[in-house]
C-alpha positions as CSV (number, residue, x, y, z in Angstrom):
1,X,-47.2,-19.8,9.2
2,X,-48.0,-15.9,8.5
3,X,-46.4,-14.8,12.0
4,X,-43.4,-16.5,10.9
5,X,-42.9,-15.6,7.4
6,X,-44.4,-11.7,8.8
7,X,-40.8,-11.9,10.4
8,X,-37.0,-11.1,9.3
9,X,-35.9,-14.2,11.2
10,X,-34.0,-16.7,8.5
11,X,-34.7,-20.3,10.1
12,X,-37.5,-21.2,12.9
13,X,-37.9,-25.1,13.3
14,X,-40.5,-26.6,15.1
15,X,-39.3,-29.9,17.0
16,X,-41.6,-32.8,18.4
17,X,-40.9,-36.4,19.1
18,X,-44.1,-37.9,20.6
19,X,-42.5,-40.8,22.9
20,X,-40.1,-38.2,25.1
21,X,-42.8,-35.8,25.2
22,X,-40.7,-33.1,23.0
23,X,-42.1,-30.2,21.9
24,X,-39.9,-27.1,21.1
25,X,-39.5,-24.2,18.7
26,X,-35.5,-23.3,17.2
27,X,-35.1,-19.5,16.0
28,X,-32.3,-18.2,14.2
29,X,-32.6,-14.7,13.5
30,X,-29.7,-13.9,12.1
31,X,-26.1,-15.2,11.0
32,X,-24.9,-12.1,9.5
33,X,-21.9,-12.3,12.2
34,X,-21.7,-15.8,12.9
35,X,-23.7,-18.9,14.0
36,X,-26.5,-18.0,16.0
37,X,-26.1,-18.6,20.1
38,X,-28.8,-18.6,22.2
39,X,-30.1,-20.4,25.6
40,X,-32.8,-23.0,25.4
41,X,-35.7,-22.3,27.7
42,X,-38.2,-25.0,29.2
43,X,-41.7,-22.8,30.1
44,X,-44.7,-23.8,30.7
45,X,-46.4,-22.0,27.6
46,X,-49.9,-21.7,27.8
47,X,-49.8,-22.1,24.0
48,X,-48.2,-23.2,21.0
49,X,-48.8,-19.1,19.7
50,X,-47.3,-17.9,23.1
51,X,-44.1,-20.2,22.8
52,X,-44.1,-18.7,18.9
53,X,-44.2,-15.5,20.3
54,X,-41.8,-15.9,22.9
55,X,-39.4,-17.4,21.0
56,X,-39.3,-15.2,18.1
57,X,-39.4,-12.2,20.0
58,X,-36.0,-13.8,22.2
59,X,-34.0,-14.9,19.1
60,X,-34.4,-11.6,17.9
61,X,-32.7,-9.8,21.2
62,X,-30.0,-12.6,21.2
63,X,-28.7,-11.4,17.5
64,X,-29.1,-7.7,19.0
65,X,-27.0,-8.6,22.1
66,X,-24.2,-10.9,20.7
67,X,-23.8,-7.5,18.0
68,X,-22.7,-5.4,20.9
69,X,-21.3,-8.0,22.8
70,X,-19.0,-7.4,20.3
71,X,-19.0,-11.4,19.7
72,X,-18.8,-13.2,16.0
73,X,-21.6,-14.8,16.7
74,X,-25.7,-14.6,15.2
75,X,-29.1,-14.4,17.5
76,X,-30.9,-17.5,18.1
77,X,-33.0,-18.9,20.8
78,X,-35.0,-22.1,21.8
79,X,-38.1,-23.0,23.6
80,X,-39.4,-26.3,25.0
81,X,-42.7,-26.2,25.8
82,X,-43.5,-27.8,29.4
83,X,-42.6,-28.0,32.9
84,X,-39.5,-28.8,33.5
85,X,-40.5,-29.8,37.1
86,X,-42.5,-32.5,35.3
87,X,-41.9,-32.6,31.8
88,X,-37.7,-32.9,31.8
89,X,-36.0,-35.9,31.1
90,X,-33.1,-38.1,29.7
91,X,-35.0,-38.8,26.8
92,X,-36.4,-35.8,25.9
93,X,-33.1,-33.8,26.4
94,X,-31.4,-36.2,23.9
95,X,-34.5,-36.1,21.3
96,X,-34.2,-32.0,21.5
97,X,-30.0,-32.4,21.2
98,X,-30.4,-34.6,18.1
99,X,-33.2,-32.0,16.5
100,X,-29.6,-29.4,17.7
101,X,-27.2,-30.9,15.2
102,X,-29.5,-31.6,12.6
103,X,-28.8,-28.1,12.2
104,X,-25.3,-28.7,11.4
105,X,-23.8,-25.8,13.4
106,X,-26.5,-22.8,12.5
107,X,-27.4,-22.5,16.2
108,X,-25.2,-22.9,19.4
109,X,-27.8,-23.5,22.7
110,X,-27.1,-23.0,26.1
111,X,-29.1,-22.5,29.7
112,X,-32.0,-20.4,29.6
113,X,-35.2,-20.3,31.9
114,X,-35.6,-23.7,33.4
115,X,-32.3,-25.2,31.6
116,X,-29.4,-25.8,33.2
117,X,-25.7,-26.6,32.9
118,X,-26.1,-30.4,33.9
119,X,-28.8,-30.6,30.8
120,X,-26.6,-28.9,28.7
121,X,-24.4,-32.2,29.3
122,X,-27.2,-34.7,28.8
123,X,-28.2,-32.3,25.4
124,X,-24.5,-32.8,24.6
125,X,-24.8,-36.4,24.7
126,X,-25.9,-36.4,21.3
127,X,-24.8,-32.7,20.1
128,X,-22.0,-31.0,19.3
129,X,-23.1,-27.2,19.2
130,X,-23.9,-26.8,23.1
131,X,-22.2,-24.7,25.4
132,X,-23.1,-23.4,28.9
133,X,-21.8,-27.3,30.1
134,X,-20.6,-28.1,33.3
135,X,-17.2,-27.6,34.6
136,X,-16.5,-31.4,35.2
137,X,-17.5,-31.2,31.1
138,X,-14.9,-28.6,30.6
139,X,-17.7,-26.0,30.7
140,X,-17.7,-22.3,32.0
141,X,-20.7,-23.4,34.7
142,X,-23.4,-21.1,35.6
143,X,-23.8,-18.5,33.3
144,X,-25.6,-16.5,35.3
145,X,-22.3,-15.1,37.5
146,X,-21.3,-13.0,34.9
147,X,-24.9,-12.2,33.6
148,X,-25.0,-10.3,36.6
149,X,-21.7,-8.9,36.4
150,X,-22.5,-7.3,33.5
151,X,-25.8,-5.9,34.5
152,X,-23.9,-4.3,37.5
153,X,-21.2,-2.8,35.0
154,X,-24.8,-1.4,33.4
155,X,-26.2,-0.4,36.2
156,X,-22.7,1.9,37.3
157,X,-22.4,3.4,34.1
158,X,-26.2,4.4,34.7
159,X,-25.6,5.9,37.6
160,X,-22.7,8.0,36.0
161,X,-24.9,9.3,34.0
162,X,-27.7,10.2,36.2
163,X,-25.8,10.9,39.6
164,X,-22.4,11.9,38.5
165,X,-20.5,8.7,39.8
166,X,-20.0,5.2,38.6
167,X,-21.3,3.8,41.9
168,X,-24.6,3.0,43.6
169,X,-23.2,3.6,47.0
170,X,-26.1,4.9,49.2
171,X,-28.5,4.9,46.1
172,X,-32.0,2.3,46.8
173,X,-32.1,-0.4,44.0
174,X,-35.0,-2.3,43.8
175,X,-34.4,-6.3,42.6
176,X,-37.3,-7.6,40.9
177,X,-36.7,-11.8,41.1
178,X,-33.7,-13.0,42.4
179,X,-33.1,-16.6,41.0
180,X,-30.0,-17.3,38.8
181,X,-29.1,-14.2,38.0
182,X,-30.9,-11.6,40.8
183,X,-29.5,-13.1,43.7
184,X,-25.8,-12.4,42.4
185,X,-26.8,-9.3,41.5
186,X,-28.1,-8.3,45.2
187,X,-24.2,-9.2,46.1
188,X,-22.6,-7.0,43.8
189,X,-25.3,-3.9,44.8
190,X,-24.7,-4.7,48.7
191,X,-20.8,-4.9,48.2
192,X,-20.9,-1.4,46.6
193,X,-22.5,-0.5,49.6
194,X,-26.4,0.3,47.7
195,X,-29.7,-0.6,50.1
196,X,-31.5,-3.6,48.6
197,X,-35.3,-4.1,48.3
198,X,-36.3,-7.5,46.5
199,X,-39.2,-9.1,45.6
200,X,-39.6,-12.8,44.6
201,X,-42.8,-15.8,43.9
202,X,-40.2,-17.8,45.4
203,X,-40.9,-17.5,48.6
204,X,-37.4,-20.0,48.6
205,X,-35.4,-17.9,46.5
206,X,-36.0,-14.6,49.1
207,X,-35.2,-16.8,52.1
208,X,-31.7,-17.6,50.1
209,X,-31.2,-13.5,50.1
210,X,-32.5,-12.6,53.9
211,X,-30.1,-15.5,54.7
212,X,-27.2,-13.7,53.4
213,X,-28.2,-10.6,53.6
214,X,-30.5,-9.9,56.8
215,X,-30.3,-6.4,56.0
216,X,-32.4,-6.4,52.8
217,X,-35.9,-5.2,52.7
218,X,-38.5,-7.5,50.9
219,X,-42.3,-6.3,49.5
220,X,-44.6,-8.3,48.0
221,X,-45.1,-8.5,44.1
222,X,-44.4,-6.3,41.5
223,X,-46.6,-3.4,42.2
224,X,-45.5,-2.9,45.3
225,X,-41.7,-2.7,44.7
226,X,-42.6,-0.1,41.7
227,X,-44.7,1.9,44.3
228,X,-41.4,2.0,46.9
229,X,-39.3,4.4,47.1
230,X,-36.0,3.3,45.3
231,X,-33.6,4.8,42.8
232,X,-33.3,2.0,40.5
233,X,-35.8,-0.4,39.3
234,X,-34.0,-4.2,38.1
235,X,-36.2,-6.1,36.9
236,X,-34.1,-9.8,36.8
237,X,-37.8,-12.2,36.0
238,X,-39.5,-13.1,32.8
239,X,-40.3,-10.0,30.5
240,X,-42.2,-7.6,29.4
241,X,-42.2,-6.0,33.6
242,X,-42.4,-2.3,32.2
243,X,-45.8,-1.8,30.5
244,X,-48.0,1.2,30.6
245,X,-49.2,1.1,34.3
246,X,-45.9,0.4,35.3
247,X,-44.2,3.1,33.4
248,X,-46.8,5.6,34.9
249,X,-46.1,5.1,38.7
250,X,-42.4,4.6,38.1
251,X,-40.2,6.7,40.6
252,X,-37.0,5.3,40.1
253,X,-34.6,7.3,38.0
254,X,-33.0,4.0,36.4
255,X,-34.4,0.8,35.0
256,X,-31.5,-1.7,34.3
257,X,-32.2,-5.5,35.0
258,X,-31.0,-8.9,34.0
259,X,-34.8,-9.7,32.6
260,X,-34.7,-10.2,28.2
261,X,-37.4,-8.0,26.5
262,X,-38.4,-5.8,29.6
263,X,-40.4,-3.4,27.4
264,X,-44.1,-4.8,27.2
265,X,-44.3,-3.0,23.6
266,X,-42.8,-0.5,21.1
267,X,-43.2,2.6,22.8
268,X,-42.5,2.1,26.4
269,X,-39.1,3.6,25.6
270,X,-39.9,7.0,24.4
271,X,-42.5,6.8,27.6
272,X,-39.5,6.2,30.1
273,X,-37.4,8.9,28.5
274,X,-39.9,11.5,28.2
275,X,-40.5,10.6,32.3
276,X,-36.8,11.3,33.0
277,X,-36.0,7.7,33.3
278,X,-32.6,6.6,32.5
279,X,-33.1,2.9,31.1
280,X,-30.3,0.9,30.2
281,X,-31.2,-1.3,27.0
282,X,-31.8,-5.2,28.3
283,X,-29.9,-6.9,25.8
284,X,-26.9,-4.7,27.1
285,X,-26.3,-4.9,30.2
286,X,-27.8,-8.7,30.0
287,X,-25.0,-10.1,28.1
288,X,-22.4,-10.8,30.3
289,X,-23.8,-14.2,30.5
290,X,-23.4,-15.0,26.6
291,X,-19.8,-13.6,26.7
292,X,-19.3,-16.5,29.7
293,X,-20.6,-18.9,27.5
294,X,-19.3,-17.9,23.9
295,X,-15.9,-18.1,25.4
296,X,-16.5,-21.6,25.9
297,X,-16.4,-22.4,22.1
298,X,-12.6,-20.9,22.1
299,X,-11.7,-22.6,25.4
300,X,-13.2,-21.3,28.4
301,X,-11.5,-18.7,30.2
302,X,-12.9,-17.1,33.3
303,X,-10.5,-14.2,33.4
304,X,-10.8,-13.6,29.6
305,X,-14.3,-13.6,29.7
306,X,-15.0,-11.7,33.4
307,X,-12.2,-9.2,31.0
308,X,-14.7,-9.0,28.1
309,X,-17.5,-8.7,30.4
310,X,-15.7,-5.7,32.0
311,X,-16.7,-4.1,28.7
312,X,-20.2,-3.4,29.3
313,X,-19.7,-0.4,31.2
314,X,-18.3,1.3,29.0
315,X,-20.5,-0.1,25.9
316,X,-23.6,1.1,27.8
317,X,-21.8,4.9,28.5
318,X,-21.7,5.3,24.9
319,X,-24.8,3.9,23.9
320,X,-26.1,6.8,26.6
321,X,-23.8,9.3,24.7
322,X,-25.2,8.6,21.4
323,X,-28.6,8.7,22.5
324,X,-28.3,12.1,24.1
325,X,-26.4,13.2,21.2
326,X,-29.1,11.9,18.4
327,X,-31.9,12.8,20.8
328,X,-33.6,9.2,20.8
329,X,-34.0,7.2,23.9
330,X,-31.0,4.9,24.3
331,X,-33.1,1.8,23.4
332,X,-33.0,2.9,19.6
333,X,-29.9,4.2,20.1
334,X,-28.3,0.8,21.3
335,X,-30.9,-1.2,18.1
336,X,-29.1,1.6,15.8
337,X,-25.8,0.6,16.9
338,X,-26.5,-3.2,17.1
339,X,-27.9,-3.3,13.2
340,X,-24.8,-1.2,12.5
341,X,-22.5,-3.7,13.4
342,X,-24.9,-7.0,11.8
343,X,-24.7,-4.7,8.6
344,X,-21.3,-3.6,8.0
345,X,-19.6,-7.0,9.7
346,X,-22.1,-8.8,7.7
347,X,-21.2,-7.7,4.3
348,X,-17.9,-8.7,4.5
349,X,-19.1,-11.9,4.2
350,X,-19.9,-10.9,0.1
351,X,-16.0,-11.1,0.0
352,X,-15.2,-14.4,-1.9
353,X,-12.4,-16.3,-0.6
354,X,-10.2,-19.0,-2.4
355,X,-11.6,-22.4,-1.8
Protein backbone atom coordinates (compact mmCIF):
# COMPACT_ATOMS: atom_id res chain seq x y z
CA UNK A 1 0.00 0.00 0.00
CA UNK A 2 3.22 2.42 0.11
CA UNK A 3 3.00 3.18 -3.76
CA UNK A 4 -0.47 4.17 -3.15
CA UNK A 5 -0.39 6.28 -0.19
CA UNK A 6 3.41 7.57 -1.82
CA UNK A 7 0.71 9.27 -4.18
CA UNK A 8 -1.55 12.62 -4.26
CA UNK A 9 -4.33 10.54 -5.79
CA UNK A 10 -7.63 10.81 -3.17
CA UNK A 11 -9.45 7.27 -3.82
CA UNK A 12 -7.89 4.06 -5.61
CA UNK A 13 -10.15 0.88 -5.19
CA UNK A 14 -9.25 -2.41 -5.96
CA UNK A 15 -12.20 -4.55 -7.43
CA UNK A 16 -12.48 -8.51 -7.59
CA UNK A 17 -15.39 -10.75 -7.80
CA UNK A 18 -14.00 -14.35 -8.14
CA UNK A 19 -17.00 -16.04 -10.17
CA UNK A 20 -16.87 -13.35 -13.38
CA UNK A 21 -13.28 -13.41 -13.25
CA UNK A 22 -13.09 -9.50 -12.19
CA UNK A 23 -10.20 -8.05 -11.37
CA UNK A 24 -9.70 -4.17 -11.70
CA UNK A 25 -8.16 -1.12 -10.07
CA UNK A 26 -10.45 2.48 -9.84
CA UNK A 27 -8.28 5.79 -9.52
CA UNK A 28 -9.59 9.05 -8.78
CA UNK A 29 -7.00 11.58 -8.63
CA UNK A 30 -8.63 14.41 -8.23
CA UNK A 31 -12.25 16.10 -7.86
CA UNK A 32 -11.05 19.46 -7.30
CA UNK A 33 -13.27 20.49 -10.53
CA UNK A 34 -15.70 17.95 -10.59
CA UNK A 35 -16.34 14.07 -10.53
CA UNK A 36 -13.58 12.32 -11.92
CA UNK A 37 -14.01 10.89 -15.77
CA UNK A 38 -12.00 8.52 -17.16
CA UNK A 39 -12.00 5.42 -19.69
CA UNK A 40 -11.86 1.87 -18.28
CA UNK A 41 -9.12 -0.11 -19.91
CA UNK A 42 -9.05 -4.09 -20.25
CA UNK A 43 -4.95 -5.10 -20.59
CA UNK A 44 -3.43 -7.90 -20.27
CA UNK A 45 -1.12 -6.74 -17.22
CA UNK A 46 1.67 -8.80 -16.60
CA UNK A 47 1.17 -7.86 -12.99
CA UNK A 48 -0.91 -6.69 -10.27
CA UNK A 49 2.21 -3.78 -9.74
CA UNK A 50 2.12 -3.09 -13.55
CA UNK A 51 -1.81 -2.52 -13.56
CA UNK A 52 -1.02 -0.25 -10.14
CA UNK A 53 1.35 1.52 -12.07
CA UNK A 54 -0.54 1.93 -15.12
CA UNK A 55 -3.42 3.01 -13.60
CA UNK A 56 -2.16 5.53 -11.24
CA UNK A 57 0.06 6.96 -13.62
CA UNK A 58 -3.38 7.30 -16.27
CA UNK A 59 -5.75 8.77 -13.63
CA UNK A 60 -3.28 11.28 -12.96
CA UNK A 61 -3.16 12.57 -16.85
CA UNK A 62 -7.04 12.26 -17.02
CA UNK A 63 -7.31 15.12 -14.09
CA UNK A 64 -4.49 17.01 -16.07
CA UNK A 65 -6.44 16.72 -19.40
CA UNK A 66 -10.10 17.34 -18.34
CA UNK A 67 -8.28 20.87 -16.52
CA UNK A 68 -7.48 22.16 -19.92
CA UNK A 69 -10.18 20.65 -21.61
CA UNK A 70 -11.57 23.28 -19.91
CA UNK A 71 -14.32 20.68 -18.52
CA UNK A 72 -15.90 20.62 -14.79
CA UNK A 73 -14.87 17.48 -14.39
CA UNK A 74 -11.81 15.45 -12.05
CA UNK A 75 -9.17 12.78 -13.35
CA UNK A 76 -9.87 9.27 -12.93
CA UNK A 77 -9.14 6.10 -14.76
CA UNK A 78 -9.88 2.25 -14.51
CA UNK A 79 -8.08 -0.95 -15.27
CA UNK A 80 -9.28 -4.56 -15.64
CA UNK A 81 -6.76 -6.86 -15.64
CA UNK A 82 -7.08 -9.49 -18.60
CA UNK A 83 -7.65 -10.20 -22.06
CA UNK A 84 -10.41 -8.96 -23.26
CA UNK A 85 -10.21 -11.46 -26.23
CA UNK A 86 -10.69 -14.10 -23.48
CA UNK A 87 -11.39 -12.66 -20.35
CA UNK A 88 -14.66 -10.21 -21.32
CA UNK A 89 -17.98 -11.08 -20.51
CA UNK A 90 -21.66 -10.35 -19.45
CA UNK A 91 -20.93 -11.07 -16.07
CA UNK A 92 -17.96 -9.60 -15.45
CA UNK A 93 -18.92 -6.19 -17.15
CA UNK A 94 -21.99 -6.09 -14.74
CA UNK A 95 -19.72 -7.16 -11.51
CA UNK A 96 -17.19 -4.15 -12.55
CA UNK A 97 -20.51 -1.72 -13.27
CA UNK A 98 -21.85 -2.51 -9.79
CA UNK A 99 -18.16 -1.96 -8.03
CA UNK A 100 -18.92 1.75 -10.57
CA UNK A 101 -21.91 3.01 -8.57
CA UNK A 102 -20.77 1.84 -5.30
CA UNK A 103 -18.91 4.92 -5.86
CA UNK A 104 -21.93 6.97 -5.86
CA UNK A 105 -20.97 9.31 -8.67
CA UNK A 106 -17.04 10.06 -7.65
CA UNK A 107 -15.95 8.45 -11.06
CA UNK A 108 -17.63 8.63 -14.56
CA UNK A 109 -15.96 5.57 -16.93
CA UNK A 110 -15.96 5.27 -20.42
CA UNK A 111 -13.92 3.28 -23.41
CA UNK A 112 -10.38 2.95 -23.06
CA UNK A 113 -7.89 0.22 -24.45
CA UNK A 114 -9.81 -2.85 -25.14
CA UNK A 115 -13.32 -1.29 -23.96
CA UNK A 116 -15.79 -0.30 -26.05
CA UNK A 117 -19.04 1.53 -26.48
CA UNK A 118 -21.32 -1.72 -26.70
CA UNK A 119 -19.65 -2.60 -22.97
CA UNK A 120 -20.25 0.63 -21.85
CA UNK A 121 -24.06 -0.45 -22.41
CA UNK A 122 -23.70 -3.93 -20.73
CA UNK A 123 -21.56 -1.80 -17.72
CA UNK A 124 -24.58 0.51 -17.73
CA UNK A 125 -26.81 -2.29 -17.09
CA UNK A 126 -26.16 -1.92 -13.59
CA UNK A 127 -24.61 1.74 -13.40
CA UNK A 128 -25.52 4.95 -13.67
CA UNK A 129 -22.13 6.95 -14.08
CA UNK A 130 -21.10 5.57 -17.66
CA UNK A 131 -20.70 7.44 -20.66
CA UNK A 132 -18.99 6.69 -23.99
CA UNK A 133 -22.60 4.41 -24.70
CA UNK A 134 -23.79 3.64 -27.95
CA UNK A 135 -25.86 5.76 -30.11
CA UNK A 136 -28.98 3.29 -30.04
CA UNK A 137 -28.29 4.08 -26.02
CA UNK A 138 -28.46 7.69 -26.62
CA UNK A 139 -24.67 7.76 -26.58
CA UNK A 140 -22.04 9.93 -28.46
CA UNK A 141 -20.45 6.41 -30.13
CA UNK A 142 -16.85 6.03 -30.69
CA UNK A 143 -14.94 8.39 -28.97
CA UNK A 144 -12.17 8.05 -30.75
CA UNK A 145 -13.49 10.42 -33.90
CA UNK A 146 -12.87 13.37 -32.09
CA UNK A 147 -9.77 12.03 -30.16
CA UNK A 148 -8.26 12.36 -33.31
CA UNK A 149 -9.79 15.53 -34.19
CA UNK A 150 -8.24 17.07 -31.55
CA UNK A 151 -4.84 15.62 -31.98
CA UNK A 152 -4.97 17.03 -35.62
CA UNK A 153 -6.02 20.59 -34.18
CA UNK A 154 -2.55 19.78 -32.05
CA UNK A 155 -0.68 18.76 -34.52
CA UNK A 156 -1.59 22.23 -36.87
CA UNK A 157 -1.04 24.49 -34.20
CA UNK A 158 2.48 22.58 -34.02
CA UNK A 159 3.25 23.09 -37.25
CA UNK A 160 2.43 26.97 -36.79
CA UNK A 161 4.79 27.13 -34.59
CA UNK A 162 7.64 25.24 -36.20
CA UNK A 163 6.91 25.98 -40.04
CA UNK A 164 4.98 29.15 -39.99
CA UNK A 165 1.56 27.72 -41.07
CA UNK A 166 -1.26 25.92 -39.46
CA UNK A 167 -1.10 23.13 -41.99
CA UNK A 168 0.81 19.88 -42.63
CA UNK A 169 0.39 20.16 -46.31
CA UNK A 170 3.55 18.51 -47.89
CA UNK A 171 5.16 17.95 -44.40
CA UNK A 172 5.97 13.68 -43.73
CA UNK A 173 4.01 12.62 -40.49
CA UNK A 174 4.85 9.44 -39.17
CA UNK A 175 1.59 7.35 -37.46
CA UNK A 176 2.75 5.10 -34.89
CA UNK A 177 -0.56 2.49 -34.45
CA UNK A 178 -3.45 3.09 -36.20
CA UNK A 179 -6.39 1.40 -34.28
CA UNK A 180 -9.23 3.56 -32.87
CA UNK A 181 -7.85 6.60 -32.92
CA UNK A 182 -4.65 6.48 -35.58
CA UNK A 183 -6.58 5.34 -38.46
CA UNK A 184 -8.84 8.61 -38.28
CA UNK A 185 -6.07 10.43 -37.73
CA UNK A 186 -4.16 9.20 -41.08
CA UNK A 187 -7.64 10.77 -42.79
CA UNK A 188 -7.46 14.02 -41.42
CA UNK A 189 -3.29 14.19 -42.28
CA UNK A 190 -4.00 12.80 -45.97
CA UNK A 191 -7.07 15.27 -46.46
CA UNK A 192 -4.64 18.21 -45.56
CA UNK A 193 -2.74 16.90 -48.18
CA UNK A 194 0.62 15.57 -45.54
CA UNK A 195 2.54 12.12 -46.80
CA UNK A 196 1.71 9.32 -44.40
CA UNK A 197 4.04 6.62 -43.03
CA UNK A 198 2.41 4.10 -40.48
CA UNK A 199 3.39 1.44 -38.61
CA UNK A 200 1.12 -1.19 -36.83
CA UNK A 201 1.37 -5.02 -34.81
CA UNK A 202 -1.77 -5.34 -36.50
CA UNK A 203 -0.91 -6.57 -39.36
CA UNK A 204 -5.13 -6.06 -39.85
CA UNK A 205 -5.34 -2.67 -38.67
CA UNK A 206 -2.49 -1.50 -41.65
CA UNK A 207 -4.39 -3.44 -44.25
CA UNK A 208 -7.62 -1.24 -43.09
CA UNK A 209 -5.21 2.06 -43.99
CA UNK A 210 -3.45 0.62 -47.45
CA UNK A 211 -7.07 -0.14 -48.27
CA UNK A 212 -8.11 3.40 -48.13
CA UNK A 213 -5.23 4.93 -48.59
CA UNK A 214 -2.90 2.96 -51.21
CA UNK A 215 -0.70 5.84 -51.21
CA UNK A 216 0.64 5.48 -47.65
CA UNK A 217 4.03 4.09 -46.88
CA UNK A 218 4.20 1.37 -44.11
CA UNK A 219 7.75 0.22 -42.10
CA UNK A 220 7.98 -2.20 -39.68
CA UNK A 221 8.00 -1.43 -35.84
CA UNK A 222 8.91 1.38 -33.92
CA UNK A 223 12.49 1.79 -34.60
CA UNK A 224 12.18 1.85 -37.96
CA UNK A 225 9.52 4.63 -38.29
CA UNK A 226 11.77 6.80 -35.74
CA UNK A 227 14.86 6.12 -38.06
CA UNK A 228 12.64 7.44 -41.35
CA UNK A 229 12.70 10.42 -42.61
CA UNK A 230 9.49 12.31 -41.44
CA UNK A 231 8.62 15.73 -39.97
CA UNK A 232 6.34 14.57 -37.35
CA UNK A 233 6.45 11.70 -35.10
CA UNK A 234 2.56 10.49 -33.66
CA UNK A 235 2.74 8.14 -31.60
CA UNK A 236 -1.30 6.92 -31.34
CA UNK A 237 -0.28 3.05 -29.19
CA UNK A 238 0.20 2.33 -25.59
CA UNK A 239 2.75 4.79 -23.81
CA UNK A 240 5.72 5.52 -22.76
CA UNK A 241 7.03 5.45 -27.02
CA UNK A 242 9.67 8.30 -26.35
CA UNK A 243 12.32 7.03 -23.97
CA UNK A 244 16.04 7.71 -24.11
CA UNK A 245 17.05 5.73 -27.34
CA UNK A 246 14.21 7.08 -28.98
CA UNK A 247 14.70 10.62 -28.12
CA UNK A 248 18.42 10.25 -29.35
CA UNK A 249 17.72 9.16 -33.00
CA UNK A 250 14.65 11.36 -33.26
CA UNK A 251 14.65 13.50 -36.63
CA UNK A 252 11.28 14.66 -36.62
CA UNK A 253 10.74 18.31 -35.59
CA UNK A 254 7.28 17.51 -33.85
CA UNK A 255 6.09 14.74 -31.61
CA UNK A 256 2.24 15.06 -31.18
CA UNK A 257 0.17 11.74 -30.93
CA UNK A 258 -3.06 10.38 -29.65
CA UNK A 259 -0.90 7.80 -27.21
CA UNK A 260 -1.60 8.84 -22.98
CA UNK A 261 1.76 9.28 -21.07
CA UNK A 262 4.25 9.21 -24.17
CA UNK A 263 7.20 10.30 -22.13
CA UNK A 264 8.93 7.06 -20.68
CA UNK A 265 10.14 9.28 -17.54
CA UNK A 266 10.52 12.74 -16.10
CA UNK A 267 13.01 14.15 -18.21
CA UNK A 268 12.37 13.13 -21.66
CA UNK A 269 10.89 16.63 -22.01
CA UNK A 270 13.68 18.88 -21.32
CA UNK A 271 15.62 16.11 -23.75
CA UNK A 272 13.22 16.84 -26.70
CA UNK A 273 13.43 20.57 -26.25
CA UNK A 274 17.00 20.89 -25.79
CA UNK A 275 17.01 18.57 -29.42
CA UNK A 276 14.85 21.19 -31.10
CA UNK A 277 11.86 19.10 -30.90
CA UNK A 278 8.56 20.78 -30.81
CA UNK A 279 6.33 18.28 -28.61
CA UNK A 280 2.84 18.88 -28.10
CA UNK A 281 1.82 17.73 -24.37
CA UNK A 282 -0.25 14.20 -24.73
CA UNK A 283 -2.94 14.96 -22.52
CA UNK A 284 -3.56 18.06 -24.85
CA UNK A 285 -4.00 17.40 -27.95
CA UNK A 286 -5.53 13.80 -26.71
CA UNK A 287 -8.61 15.15 -25.28
CA UNK A 288 -10.85 15.61 -27.92
CA UNK A 289 -12.11 12.26 -27.04
CA UNK A 290 -13.25 13.15 -23.37
CA UNK A 291 -14.83 16.38 -24.61
CA UNK A 292 -16.99 13.76 -26.96
CA UNK A 293 -17.87 11.89 -24.13
CA UNK A 294 -18.26 14.55 -21.24
CA UNK A 295 -20.84 16.09 -23.48
CA UNK A 296 -22.74 13.14 -23.16
CA UNK A 297 -23.62 13.76 -19.41
CA UNK A 298 -25.38 17.24 -20.57
CA UNK A 299 -26.98 15.56 -23.60
CA UNK A 300 -24.84 14.61 -26.32
CA UNK A 301 -24.19 16.95 -29.01
CA UNK A 302 -21.92 16.33 -31.88
CA UNK A 303 -21.71 19.89 -33.18
CA UNK A 304 -21.32 21.27 -29.54
CA UNK A 305 -18.67 18.99 -28.83
CA UNK A 306 -16.73 18.78 -32.48
CA UNK A 307 -17.23 23.03 -31.43
CA UNK A 308 -15.34 22.46 -28.09
CA UNK A 309 -12.95 20.21 -29.58
CA UNK A 310 -12.19 22.98 -32.13
CA UNK A 311 -10.56 24.54 -29.12
CA UNK A 312 -7.44 22.55 -28.89
CA UNK A 313 -5.72 24.46 -31.39
CA UNK A 314 -5.72 27.21 -29.99
CA UNK A 315 -5.26 25.77 -26.21
CA UNK A 316 -2.02 24.08 -27.51
CA UNK A 317 -0.68 27.69 -29.33
CA UNK A 318 -0.76 29.10 -26.04
CA UNK A 319 0.58 26.47 -24.05
CA UNK A 320 3.62 26.88 -26.81
CA UNK A 321 3.55 30.61 -26.07
CA UNK A 322 3.86 30.30 -22.42
CA UNK A 323 6.51 27.86 -22.67
CA UNK A 324 8.70 30.01 -24.90
CA UNK A 325 7.91 32.91 -22.82
CA UNK A 326 8.89 31.05 -19.27
CA UNK A 327 11.67 29.20 -21.04
CA UNK A 328 10.40 25.54 -19.95
CA UNK A 329 9.55 22.93 -22.38
CA UNK A 330 5.81 23.09 -23.03
CA UNK A 331 5.17 19.85 -21.13
CA UNK A 332 5.64 21.91 -17.76
CA UNK A 333 4.26 24.63 -19.26
CA UNK A 334 0.89 22.87 -20.13
CA UNK A 335 1.27 20.77 -16.05
CA UNK A 336 1.72 24.60 -14.83
CA UNK A 337 -1.39 25.67 -16.48
CA UNK A 338 -3.46 22.45 -15.84
CA UNK A 339 -2.62 22.70 -11.75
CA UNK A 340 -3.55 26.40 -12.29
CA UNK A 341 -6.91 25.81 -13.18
CA UNK A 342 -7.44 22.37 -10.41
CA UNK A 343 -6.19 25.20 -7.86
CA UNK A 344 -7.97 28.26 -8.34
CA UNK A 345 -11.47 26.45 -9.78
CA UNK A 346 -10.91 24.17 -6.87
CA UNK A 347 -11.03 26.60 -4.10
CA UNK A 348 -14.14 27.96 -4.94
CA UNK A 349 -15.42 25.01 -3.72
CA UNK A 350 -14.40 26.43 0.14
CA UNK A 351 -17.42 28.83 -0.69
CA UNK A 352 -20.33 27.54 1.56
CA UNK A 353 -23.57 27.59 0.05
CA UNK A 354 -27.13 27.71 1.67
CA UNK A 355 -28.37 24.19 2.12
Amino acid sequence: MTKVFGTPHEQVVFCHDETSGLKAIIAIYSTALGPALGGTRFYPYGSEDEALDDVLNLSKGMAYKNALADLDLGGGKAVIIGDPAVDKSEALLRAYGRFVQSLNGRYFTACDVGTFSEDMDVIARECDYVTGRTVAHGGAGDSSILTAFGVFQGMRAAAERVWGSPTLRGRRVGVEGVGKVGHRLVEHLREDGADVVITDVDAAAVARVRARHPEVDVVDGHAALIASDIDVYSPCALGAALDDETVAVLGAKVVCGGANNQLAHPGIEKQLDDRGVLYAPDYVVNSGGVIQVADEIEGFDFDRAKQKASGIFETTRRIFAIAADEGVPPAVAADRLAERRMSEIGRLRGILLNP
